[in-house]
C-alpha positions, 0 to 999 in steps of 0.5 A, spaced: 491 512 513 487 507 516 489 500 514 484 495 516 488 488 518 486 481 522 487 482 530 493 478 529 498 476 522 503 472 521 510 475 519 515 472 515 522 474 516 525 476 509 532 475 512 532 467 515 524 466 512 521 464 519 514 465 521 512 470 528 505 472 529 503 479 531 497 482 535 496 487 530 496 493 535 503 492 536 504 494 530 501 502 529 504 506 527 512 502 526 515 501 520 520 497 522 521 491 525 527 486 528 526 479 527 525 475 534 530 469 531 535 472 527 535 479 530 535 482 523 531 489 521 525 489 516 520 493 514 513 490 516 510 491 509 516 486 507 514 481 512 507 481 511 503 476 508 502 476 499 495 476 499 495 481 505 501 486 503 497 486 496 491 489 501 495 495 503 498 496 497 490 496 494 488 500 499 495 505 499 493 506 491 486 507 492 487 514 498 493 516 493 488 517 488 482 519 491 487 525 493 489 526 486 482 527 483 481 532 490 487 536 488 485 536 481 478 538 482 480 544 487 485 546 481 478 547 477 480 541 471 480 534 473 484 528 470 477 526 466 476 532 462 484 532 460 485 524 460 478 523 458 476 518 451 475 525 447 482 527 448 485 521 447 489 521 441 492 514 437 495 512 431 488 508 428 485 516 428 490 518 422 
């Protein structure tokens, strides 16, 4: 999955909280990172930026549900007709 981020970001070290930056390229396909100052290992995801962090996140969500609706078209049924507002059961019905 693509992830579509600056030519550079600005890290935060989620051990000793100081800030680095890094060319995005630097950053394909690694998980892990090693603070410069403290040495200590951090996921990249944990070091990102908030406003950044929650980009990935919306764009990891937004696959992982494209893939459900795929899976479950192939399946002949969809989250729609079982999920959908006729099927919905709720306590003001009764």
């Amino acid at each position: 999955m693509n992830i579509n981020l600056p030519g550079e970001v600005e890290l935060t070290c989620p051990a000793c909280r100081r800030q680095f930056h890094v060319r995005t390229t630097q950053l394909h396909e690694r998980q892990n990172l090693t603070c410069p100052f403290c040495a200590a290992g951090f996921e990249v995801y944990d070091a990102l930026p908030s406003m950044l962090r929650r980009r990935v996140y919306q764009t990891i969500r937004d696959e992982l549900e494209h893939r459900i609706y795929n899976a479950q078209r192939k399946q002949g049924g969809s989250f729609i007709d079982e999920w959908g507002p006729g099927n919905i059961e709720s306590d003001d019905d009764s």
